[in-house]
C-alpha positions as CSV (number, residue, x, y, z in Angstrom):
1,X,-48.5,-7.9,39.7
2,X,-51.2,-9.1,36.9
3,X,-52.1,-6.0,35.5
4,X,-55.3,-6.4,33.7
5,X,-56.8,-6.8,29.9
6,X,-57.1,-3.6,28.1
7,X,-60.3,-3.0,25.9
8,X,-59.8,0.7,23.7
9,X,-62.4,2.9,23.4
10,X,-65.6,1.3,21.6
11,X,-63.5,-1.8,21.7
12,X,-61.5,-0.9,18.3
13,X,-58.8,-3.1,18.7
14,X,-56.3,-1.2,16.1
15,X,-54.6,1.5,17.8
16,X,-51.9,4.0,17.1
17,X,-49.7,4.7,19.7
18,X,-47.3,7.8,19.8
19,X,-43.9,6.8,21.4
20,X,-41.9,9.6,22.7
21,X,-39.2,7.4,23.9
22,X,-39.0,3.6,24.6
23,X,-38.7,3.9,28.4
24,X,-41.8,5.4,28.5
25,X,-43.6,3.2,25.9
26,X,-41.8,-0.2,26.5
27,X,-44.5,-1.2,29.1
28,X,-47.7,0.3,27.5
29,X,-46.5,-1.8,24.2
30,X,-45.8,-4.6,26.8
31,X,-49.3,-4.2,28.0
32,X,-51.2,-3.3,24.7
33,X,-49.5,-6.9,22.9
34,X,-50.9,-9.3,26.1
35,X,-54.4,-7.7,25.4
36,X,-54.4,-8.4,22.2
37,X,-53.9,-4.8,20.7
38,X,-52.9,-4.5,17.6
39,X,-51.2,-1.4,17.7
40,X,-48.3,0.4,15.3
41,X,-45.9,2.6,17.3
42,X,-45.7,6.6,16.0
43,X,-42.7,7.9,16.7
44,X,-42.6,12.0,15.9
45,X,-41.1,14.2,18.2
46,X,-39.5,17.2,16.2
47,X,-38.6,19.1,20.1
48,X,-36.0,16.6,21.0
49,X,-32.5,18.5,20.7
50,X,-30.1,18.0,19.2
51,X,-30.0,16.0,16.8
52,X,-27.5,13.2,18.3
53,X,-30.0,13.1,21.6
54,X,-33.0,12.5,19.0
55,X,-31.3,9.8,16.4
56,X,-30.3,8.2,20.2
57,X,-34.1,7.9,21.5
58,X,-35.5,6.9,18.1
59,X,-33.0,4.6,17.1
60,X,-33.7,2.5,20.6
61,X,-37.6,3.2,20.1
62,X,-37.2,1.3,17.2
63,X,-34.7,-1.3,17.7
64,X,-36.9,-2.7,20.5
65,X,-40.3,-2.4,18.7
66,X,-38.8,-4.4,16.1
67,X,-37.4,-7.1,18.8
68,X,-40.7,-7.0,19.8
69,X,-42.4,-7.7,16.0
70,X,-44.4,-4.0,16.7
71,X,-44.2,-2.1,13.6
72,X,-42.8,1.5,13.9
73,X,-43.5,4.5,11.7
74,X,-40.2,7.4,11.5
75,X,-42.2,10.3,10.6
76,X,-40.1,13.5,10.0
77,X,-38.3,15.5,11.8
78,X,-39.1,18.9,11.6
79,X,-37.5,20.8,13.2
80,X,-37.2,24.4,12.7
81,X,-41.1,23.6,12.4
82,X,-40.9,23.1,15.8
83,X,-38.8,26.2,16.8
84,X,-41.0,28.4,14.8
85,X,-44.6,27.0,17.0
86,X,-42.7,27.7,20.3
87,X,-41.3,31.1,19.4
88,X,-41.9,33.5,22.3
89,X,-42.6,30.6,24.9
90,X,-38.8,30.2,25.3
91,X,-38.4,31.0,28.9
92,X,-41.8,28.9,30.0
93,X,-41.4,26.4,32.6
94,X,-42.3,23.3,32.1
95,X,-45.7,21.9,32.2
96,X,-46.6,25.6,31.1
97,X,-47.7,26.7,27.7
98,X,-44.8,25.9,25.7
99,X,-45.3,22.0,26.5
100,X,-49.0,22.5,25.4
101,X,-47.8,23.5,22.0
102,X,-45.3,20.9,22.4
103,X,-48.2,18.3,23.2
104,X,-50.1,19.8,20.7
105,X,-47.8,20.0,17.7
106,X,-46.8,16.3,18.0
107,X,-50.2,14.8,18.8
108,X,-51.5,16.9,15.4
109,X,-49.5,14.7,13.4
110,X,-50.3,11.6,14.7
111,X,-54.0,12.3,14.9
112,X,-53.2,12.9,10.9
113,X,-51.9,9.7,10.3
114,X,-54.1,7.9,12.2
115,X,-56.8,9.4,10.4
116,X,-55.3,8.9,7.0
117,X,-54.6,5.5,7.8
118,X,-57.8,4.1,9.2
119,X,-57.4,4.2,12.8
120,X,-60.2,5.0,15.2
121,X,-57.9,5.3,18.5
122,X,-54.3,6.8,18.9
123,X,-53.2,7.3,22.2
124,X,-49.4,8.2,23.8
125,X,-47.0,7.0,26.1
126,X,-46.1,11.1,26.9
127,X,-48.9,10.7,30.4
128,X,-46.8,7.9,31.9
129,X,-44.3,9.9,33.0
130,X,-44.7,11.4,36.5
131,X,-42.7,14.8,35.4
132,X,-45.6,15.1,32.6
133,X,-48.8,16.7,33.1
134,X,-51.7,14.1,32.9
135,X,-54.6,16.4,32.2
136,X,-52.5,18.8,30.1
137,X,-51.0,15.7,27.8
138,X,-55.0,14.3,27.3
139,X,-56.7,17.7,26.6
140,X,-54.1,17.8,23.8
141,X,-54.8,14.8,22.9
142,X,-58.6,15.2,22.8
143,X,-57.8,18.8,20.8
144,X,-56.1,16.7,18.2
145,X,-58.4,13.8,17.7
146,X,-61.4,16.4,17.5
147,X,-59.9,17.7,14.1
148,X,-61.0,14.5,12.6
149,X,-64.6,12.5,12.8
150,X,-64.8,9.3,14.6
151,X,-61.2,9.7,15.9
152,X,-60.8,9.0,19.9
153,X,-57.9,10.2,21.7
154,X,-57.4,7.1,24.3
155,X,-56.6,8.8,27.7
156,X,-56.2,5.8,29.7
157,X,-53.7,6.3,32.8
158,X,-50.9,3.9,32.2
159,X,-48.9,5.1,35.1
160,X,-51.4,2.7,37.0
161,X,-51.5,-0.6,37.8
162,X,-47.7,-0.9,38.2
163,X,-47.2,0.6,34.8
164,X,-44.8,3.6,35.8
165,X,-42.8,0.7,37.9
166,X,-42.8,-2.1,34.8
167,X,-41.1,0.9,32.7
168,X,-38.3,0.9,35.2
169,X,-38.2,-2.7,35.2
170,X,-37.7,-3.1,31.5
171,X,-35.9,-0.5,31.8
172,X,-33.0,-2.7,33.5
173,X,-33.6,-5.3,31.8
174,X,-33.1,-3.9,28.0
175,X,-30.5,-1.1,29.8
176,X,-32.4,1.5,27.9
177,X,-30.7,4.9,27.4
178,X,-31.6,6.9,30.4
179,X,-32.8,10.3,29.7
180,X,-31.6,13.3,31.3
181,X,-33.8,15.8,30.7
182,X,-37.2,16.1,28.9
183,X,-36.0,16.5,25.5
184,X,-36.3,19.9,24.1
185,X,-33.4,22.9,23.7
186,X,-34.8,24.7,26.7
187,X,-35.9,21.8,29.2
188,X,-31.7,21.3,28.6
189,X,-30.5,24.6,29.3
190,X,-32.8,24.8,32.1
191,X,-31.8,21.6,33.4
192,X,-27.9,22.5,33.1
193,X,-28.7,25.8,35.0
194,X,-30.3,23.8,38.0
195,X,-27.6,21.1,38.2
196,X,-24.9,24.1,38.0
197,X,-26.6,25.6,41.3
198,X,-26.3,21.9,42.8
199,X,-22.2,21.8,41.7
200,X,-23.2,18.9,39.0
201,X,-21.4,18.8,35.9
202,X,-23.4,19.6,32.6
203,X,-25.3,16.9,31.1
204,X,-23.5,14.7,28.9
205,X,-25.4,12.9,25.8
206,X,-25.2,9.3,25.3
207,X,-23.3,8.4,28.6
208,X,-26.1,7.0,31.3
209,X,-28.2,3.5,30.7
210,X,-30.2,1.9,33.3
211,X,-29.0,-1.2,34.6
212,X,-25.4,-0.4,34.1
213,X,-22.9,0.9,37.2
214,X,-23.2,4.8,36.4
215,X,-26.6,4.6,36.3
216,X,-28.7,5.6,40.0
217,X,-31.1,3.1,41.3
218,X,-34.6,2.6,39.5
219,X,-36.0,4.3,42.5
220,X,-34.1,7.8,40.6
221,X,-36.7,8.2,37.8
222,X,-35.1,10.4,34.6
223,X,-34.9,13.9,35.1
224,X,-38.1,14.1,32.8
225,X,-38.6,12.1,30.1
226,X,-39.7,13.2,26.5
C-alpha cells in the first residue's frame, strides 16, 4: 500500500516525535523520513519498569534510529518522579486516570524540550497502538503543548493507512523485542494476574522477538505496548 505524504500542522517541517518504544514508532519514523520530515526522536518514558525492561526498549529505540540516520534524545529517567504522580491511582485500569497522568507526565517533558529547542510540532507514536486510547493520548497531548505559545500537539492517526500493519511488518523484519505488557509496574502485575487465571506462566523479560520461532504470528499484537 502507498501510504501518502505527510504535511505537519502549518506545514512546519521540524518535528519532535516522542518514541515510547521502536515497534510503535518504527513506521511513523518510516513514514515521517519519505515525507520529507525532519524529525528528532524523544525518547522519555520514566513508567517503564523495571529498569532491565526500560534499558531493553530504549537501547532498541535507539539502535534503529541510529541505523536509520534519525537523531535520538535519552532524556532522564525519573523514576520515583513517576511513582510519586501516580500515587493513589495504583489499582486503575488501564486507559483510566492513571494513564492520563502517565500521558500527561511524559508528554510535559517533551512539550519542554520542544519548546526550548525551537520546535513548533511534537507529536507521539503512544496513539498507534490499538490497546492505547486515541482521544485520551491527544487531549494530553494538546494539554501539554498548550503550556507553551505557538506549540502544536500533532494528533494525526497513524494507525491509518496501513500504519498499525507496517509496525508489524518492520517489526519482523528488524525482530524487534516484543513487548509484553504496557510498560508500567502495575500494567505488569495486572497482566501476571490475568495470564495466572489463563494457567500462563509469568511474564519473562527479554525472552520474545518478533520474527523469531517463540514469537506468535504478527496477527497477535503485544499485550499493550508502552
Amino acid at each position: 500500500m502507498e501510504r501518502p505524504r505527510l504535511v505537519p500542522p502549518n506545514a512546519e517541517w521540524r518535528v519532535l516525535l516522542h518514541s515510547c518504544c521502536a515497534p510503535c514508532s518504527c513506521s511513523i519514523m518510516e513514514m515521517m523520513a519519505a515525507s520529507g520530515i525532519d524529525f528528532t526522536v524523544f525518547f522519555y518514558n520514566p513508567n517503564i519498569h523495571p529498569r532491565e525492561e526500560y534499558e531493553i526498549r530504549k537501547n532498541e529505540n535507539k539502535h534503529f534510529a541510529k541505523t536509520q540516520g534519525i537523531p535520538f534524545i535519552d532524556a532522564d529517567y525519573n523514576r520515583e518522579n513517576w511513582f510519586d504522580r501516580v500515587k493513589g491511582l495504583e489499582w486503575e485500569p488501564e486507559r483510566g486516570r492513571r494513564c492520563t497522568v502517565c500521558f500527561d507526565m511524559r508528554f510535559e517533558r517533551t512539550a519542554l524540550y520542544a519548546y526550548e529547542h525551537g520546535f513548533k510540532v511534537f507529536t507521539s507514536s503512544l496513539g498507534i497502538s490499538r490497546w492505547k486510547d486515541m482521544v485520551q493520548v491527544n487531549e494530553s497531548g494538546m494539554r501539554a503543548a498548550s503550556r507553551y505559545p505557538g506549540l502544536i500537539y500533532w494528533t494525526y492517526n497513524w494507525r491509518k493507512e496501513g500504519g498499525s500493519q507496517r509496525m508489524y511488518e518492520i517489526g519482523r523484519q528488524e525482530q524487534f523485542y516484543q513487548q509484553e505488557y504496557c510498560g508500567c509496574a502495575y500494567s505488569l502485575r495486572d497482566t501476571n494476574a490475568r495470564r495466572f487465571q489463563r494457567g500462563r506462566a509469568k511474564i519473562v523479560i527479554g525472552t520474545h522477538y518478533y520474527g523469531t520461532p517463540q514469537t506468535p504470528s504478527a496477527s497477535h499484537a503485544p499485550a499493550s505496548p508502552a
